[in-house]
C-alpha positions in Angstrom: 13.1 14.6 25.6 9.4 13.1 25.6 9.2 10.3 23.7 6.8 10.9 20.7 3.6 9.7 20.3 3.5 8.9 16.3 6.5 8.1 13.8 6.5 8.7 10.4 7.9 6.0 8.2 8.9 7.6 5.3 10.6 5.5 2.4 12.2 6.8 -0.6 14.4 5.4 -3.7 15.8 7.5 -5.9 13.1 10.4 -5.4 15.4 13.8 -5.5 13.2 16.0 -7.2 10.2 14.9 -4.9 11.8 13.9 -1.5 12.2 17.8 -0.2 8.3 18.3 -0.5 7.8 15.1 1.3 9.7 16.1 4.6 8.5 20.1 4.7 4.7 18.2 4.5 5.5 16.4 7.7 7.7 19.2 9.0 4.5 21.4 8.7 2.2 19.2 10.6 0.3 21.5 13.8 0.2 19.0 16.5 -0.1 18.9 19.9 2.1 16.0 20.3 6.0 14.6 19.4 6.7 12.9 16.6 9.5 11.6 14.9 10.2 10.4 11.3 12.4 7.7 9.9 13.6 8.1 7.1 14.4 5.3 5.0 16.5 5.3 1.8 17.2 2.4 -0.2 20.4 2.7 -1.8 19.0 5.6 -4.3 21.9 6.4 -7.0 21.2 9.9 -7.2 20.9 12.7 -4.6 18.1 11.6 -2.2 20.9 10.3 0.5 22.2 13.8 0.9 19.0 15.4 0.6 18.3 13.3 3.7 21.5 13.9 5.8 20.5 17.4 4.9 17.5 17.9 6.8 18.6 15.2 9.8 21.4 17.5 10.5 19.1 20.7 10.5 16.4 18.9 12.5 18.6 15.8 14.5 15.7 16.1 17.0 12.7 14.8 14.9 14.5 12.8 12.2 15.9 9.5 11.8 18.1 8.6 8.5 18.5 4.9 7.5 20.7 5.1 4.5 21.1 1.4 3.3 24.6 0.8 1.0 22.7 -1.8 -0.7 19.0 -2.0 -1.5 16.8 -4.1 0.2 13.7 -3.8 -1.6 15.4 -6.1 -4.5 16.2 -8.5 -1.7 12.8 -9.1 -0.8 12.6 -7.0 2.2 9.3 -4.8 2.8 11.0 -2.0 4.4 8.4 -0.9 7.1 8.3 -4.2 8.9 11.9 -4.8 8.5 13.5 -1.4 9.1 11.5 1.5 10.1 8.9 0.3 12.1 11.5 -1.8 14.3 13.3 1.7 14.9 9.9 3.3 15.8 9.0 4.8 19.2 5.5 6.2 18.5 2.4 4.3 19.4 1.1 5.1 16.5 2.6 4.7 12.9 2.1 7.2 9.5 3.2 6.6 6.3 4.5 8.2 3.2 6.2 7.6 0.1 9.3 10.2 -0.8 7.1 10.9 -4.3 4.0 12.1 -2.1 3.1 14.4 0.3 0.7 15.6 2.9 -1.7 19.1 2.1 -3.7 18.9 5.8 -1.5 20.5 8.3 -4.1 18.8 10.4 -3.9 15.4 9.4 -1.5 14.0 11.8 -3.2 15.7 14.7 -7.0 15.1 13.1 -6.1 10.9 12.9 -4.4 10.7 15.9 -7.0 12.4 17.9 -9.8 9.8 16.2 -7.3 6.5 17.4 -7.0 7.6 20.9 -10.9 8.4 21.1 -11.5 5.1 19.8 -9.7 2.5 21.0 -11.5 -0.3 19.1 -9.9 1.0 15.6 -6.6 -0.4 14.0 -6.1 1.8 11.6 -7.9 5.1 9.9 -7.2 6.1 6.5 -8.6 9.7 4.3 -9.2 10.7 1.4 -6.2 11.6 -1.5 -5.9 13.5 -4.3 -4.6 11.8 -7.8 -1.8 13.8 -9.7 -0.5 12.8 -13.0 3.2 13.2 -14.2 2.1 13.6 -17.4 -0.4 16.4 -17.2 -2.5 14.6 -19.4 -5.1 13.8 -16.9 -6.7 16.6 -14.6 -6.2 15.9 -10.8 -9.0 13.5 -8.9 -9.8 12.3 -5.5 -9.8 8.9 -4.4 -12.5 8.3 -1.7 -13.8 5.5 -0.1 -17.2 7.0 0.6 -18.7 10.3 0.9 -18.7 10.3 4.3 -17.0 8.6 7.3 -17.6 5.0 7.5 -16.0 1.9 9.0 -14.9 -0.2 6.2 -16.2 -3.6 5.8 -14.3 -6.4 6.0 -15.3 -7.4 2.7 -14.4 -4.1 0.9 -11.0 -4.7 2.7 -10.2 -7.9 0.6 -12.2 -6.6 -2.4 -10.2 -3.6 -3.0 -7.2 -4.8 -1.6 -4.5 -2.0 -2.5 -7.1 0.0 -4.5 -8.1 0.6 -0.5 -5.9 3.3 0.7 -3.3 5.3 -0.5 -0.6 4.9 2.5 0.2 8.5 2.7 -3.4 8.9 4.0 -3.3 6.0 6.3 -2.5 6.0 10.3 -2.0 3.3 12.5 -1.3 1.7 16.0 2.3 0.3 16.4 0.7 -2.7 18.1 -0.2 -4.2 14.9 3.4 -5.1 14.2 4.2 -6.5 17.4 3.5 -10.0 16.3 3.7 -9.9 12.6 2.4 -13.5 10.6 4.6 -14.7 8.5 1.8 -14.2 5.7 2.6 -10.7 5.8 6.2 -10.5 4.1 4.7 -12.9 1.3 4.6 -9.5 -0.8 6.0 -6.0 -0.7 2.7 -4.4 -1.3 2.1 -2.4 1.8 -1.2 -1.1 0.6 -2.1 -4.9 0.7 -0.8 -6.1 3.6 -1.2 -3.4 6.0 -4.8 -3.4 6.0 -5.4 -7.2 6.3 -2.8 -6.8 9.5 -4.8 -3.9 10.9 -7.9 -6.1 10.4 -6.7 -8.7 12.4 -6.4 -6.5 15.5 -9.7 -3.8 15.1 -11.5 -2.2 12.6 -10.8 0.6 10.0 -12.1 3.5 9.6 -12.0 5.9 6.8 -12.3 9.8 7.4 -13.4 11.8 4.6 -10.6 14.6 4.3 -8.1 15.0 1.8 -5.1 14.9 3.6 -2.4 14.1 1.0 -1.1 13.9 -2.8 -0.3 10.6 -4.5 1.7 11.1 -7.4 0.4 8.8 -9.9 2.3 6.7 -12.4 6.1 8.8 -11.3 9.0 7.1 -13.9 10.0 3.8 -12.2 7.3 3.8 -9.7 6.0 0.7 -8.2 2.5 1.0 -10.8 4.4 2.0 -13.8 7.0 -0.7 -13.4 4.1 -3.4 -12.7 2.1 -1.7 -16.0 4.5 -2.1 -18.4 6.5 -5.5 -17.3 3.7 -8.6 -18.0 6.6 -10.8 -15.9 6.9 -8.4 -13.1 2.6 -8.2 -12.8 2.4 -11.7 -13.1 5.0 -12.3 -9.8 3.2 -9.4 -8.3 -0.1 -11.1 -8.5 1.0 -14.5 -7.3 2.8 -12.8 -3.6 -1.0 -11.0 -3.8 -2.7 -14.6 -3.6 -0.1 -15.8 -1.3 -0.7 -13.0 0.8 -4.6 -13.4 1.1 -4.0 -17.5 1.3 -2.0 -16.9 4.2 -4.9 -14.5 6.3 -7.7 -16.6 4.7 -5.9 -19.5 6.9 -5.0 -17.6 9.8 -9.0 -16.2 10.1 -9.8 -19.9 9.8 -11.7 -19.6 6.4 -14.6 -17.3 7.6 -14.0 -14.8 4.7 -12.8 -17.0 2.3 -15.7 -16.3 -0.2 -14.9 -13.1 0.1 -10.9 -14.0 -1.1 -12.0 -16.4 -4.1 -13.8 -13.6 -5.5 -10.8 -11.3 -5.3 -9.1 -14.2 -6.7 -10.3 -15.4 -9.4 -9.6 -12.2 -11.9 -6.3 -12.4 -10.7 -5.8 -16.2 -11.7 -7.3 -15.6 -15.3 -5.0 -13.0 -15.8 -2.0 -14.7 -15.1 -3.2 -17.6 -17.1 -3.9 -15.7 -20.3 -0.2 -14.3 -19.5 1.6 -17.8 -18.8 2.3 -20.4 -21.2 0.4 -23.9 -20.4 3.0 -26.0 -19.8 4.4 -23.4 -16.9 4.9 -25.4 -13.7 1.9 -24.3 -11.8 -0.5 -23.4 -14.4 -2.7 -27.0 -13.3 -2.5 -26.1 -10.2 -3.8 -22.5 -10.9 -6.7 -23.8 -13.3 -7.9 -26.3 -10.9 -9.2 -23.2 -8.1 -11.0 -21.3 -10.5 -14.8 -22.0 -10.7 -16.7 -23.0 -13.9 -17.3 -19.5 -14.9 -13.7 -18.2 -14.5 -12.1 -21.1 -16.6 -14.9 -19.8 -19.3 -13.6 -16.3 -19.3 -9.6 -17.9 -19.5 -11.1 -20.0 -22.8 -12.6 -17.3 -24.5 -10.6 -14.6 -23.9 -7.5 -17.2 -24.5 -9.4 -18.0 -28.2 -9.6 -14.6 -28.7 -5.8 -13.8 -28.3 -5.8 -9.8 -27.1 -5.0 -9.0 -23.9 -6.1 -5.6 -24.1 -9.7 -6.4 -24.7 -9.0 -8.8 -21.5 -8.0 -6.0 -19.5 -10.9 -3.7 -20.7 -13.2 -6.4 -19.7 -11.9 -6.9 -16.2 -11.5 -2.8 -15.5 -15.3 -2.9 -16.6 -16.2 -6.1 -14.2 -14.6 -4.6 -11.6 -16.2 -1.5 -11.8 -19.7 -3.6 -11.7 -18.9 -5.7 -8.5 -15.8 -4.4 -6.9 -13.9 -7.5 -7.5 
């Protein structure tokens, strides 16, 4: 059999009711081309494991299970670089969550056509649309322009997982071949696959929408990190460790651009942490006159909420 040019790393953890849509959105992909998909389950309690083993024994040709007896997520694995990708054949790499799905039966084919056409690009990424479990909120598209463009570098570290959604995103398997050890500082793929793809081309964004991100699922990754202030505040720290790590390894020459993106983060785990927590010195000492203004005031004031208003409002102003 030929070996196929993309494979899908698909990851899922307790996603029954969602998982079935998942595959059949690959499964319907028009391409000219082989692909294969990994599957990846982490240890999911309910029935997402047999879901699995159901379609790799109707379609043993295209799909590849990975059912893990113990999860590894808790164990500080990111499950791409560790598992999926290693497994991988393709040259180039797609992604998708088990809660997601693709709505573009051209958006394998679409992508793929763009990377091979243009050899200088990493990694290309389209347009999503936003569903909300809750039906509370009408439907909306995330975009990163209203057009094609090549994203700048410093839009890459500005919006750092606010980027891409992964189940829009495509790119080369090359990337991984030499993985720095920066990268497995966090599990935030939406994070740290960008800044890899940076380091070996550019990225380019193609205005489709090509997939559905369900938004805010029960136990997701976002509604986990919403609701738990100790979970956010780890979360934020492996962020900073993350961008530390590429700031070093590009030698410095965006590191502006990373003590922007910075510096909200480090007020907001300060106004979270107690001052006599280890590193809170440490912490205080990188944030510029300004930033340790915002921690003092909004530290007097003693309401987080209005802190977070603030910053979603700051944010919107200047991207950071």
């Amino acid at each position: 059999m030929e070996e196929p040019l993309v494979s899908i790393s698909l990851v899922a953890f307790n996603q029954g009711p969602y998982i079935s849509e998942a595959i059949e959105s690959v499964l319907m992909q028009q391409v000219n081309f082989n692909y294969e998909i990994i599957i990846h389950d982490d240890a999911s309690s309910d029935n997402t494991p047999e879901i699995i083993r159901k379609y790799a024994s109707k379609y043993p040709e295209k799909i590849i299970p990975i059912l893990q007896e113990e999860n590894q997520f808790s164990q500080g694995y990111e499950v791409n670089a560790s598992f999926t990708i290693p497994r991988a054949r393709g040259k180039y790499i797609a992604f998708l969550e088990a809660d997601d799905y693709w709505i573009d039966p051209g958006k394998l084919q679409t992508q793929v056509d763009f990377l091979e056409a243009n050899p200088d690009v990493s990694m290309c990424f389209t347009a999503t649309k936003h569903i909300f479990s809750d039906n509370a909120r009408k439907p909306k598209l995330k975009r990163y322009r209203k057009h094609d463009a090549i994203c700048t570098t410093r839009d890459v570290i500005a919006l750092g997982g606010r980027l891409v959604d992964m189940g829009g995103a495509v790119v080369r398997r090359s990337i991984f071949e030499d993985v720095p050890a920066w990268y497995h500082y966090a599990q935030i793929w939406d994070l740290t696959v960008p800044l890899l793809s940076l380091l070996h081309g550019n990225i380019q964004y193609i205005d489709q929408v090509t997939s559905i991100y369900r938004y805010n699922v029960s136990g997701s990754w976002t509604q986990n990190n919403k609701k738990n202030f100790d979970r956010r505040v780890r979360n934020m720290k492996k962020s900073i460790r993350v961008a530390d790590g590429f700031d070093q390894e590009t030698n410095y020459q965006y590191h502006k651009f990373i003590q922007k993106k910075h510096n909200p983060m480090i007020v907001e785990i300060l106004l979270l942490k107690n001052e006599n927590d280890q590193d809170f010195d440490e912490l205080y000492a990188r944030l510029p006159v300004i930033s340790k203004l915002e921690y003092k005031f909004f530290k007097r004031i003693g309401v987080f909420k209005l802190w977070e208003i603030y910053r979603h409002n700051k944010r919107i102003l200047t991207g950071y």
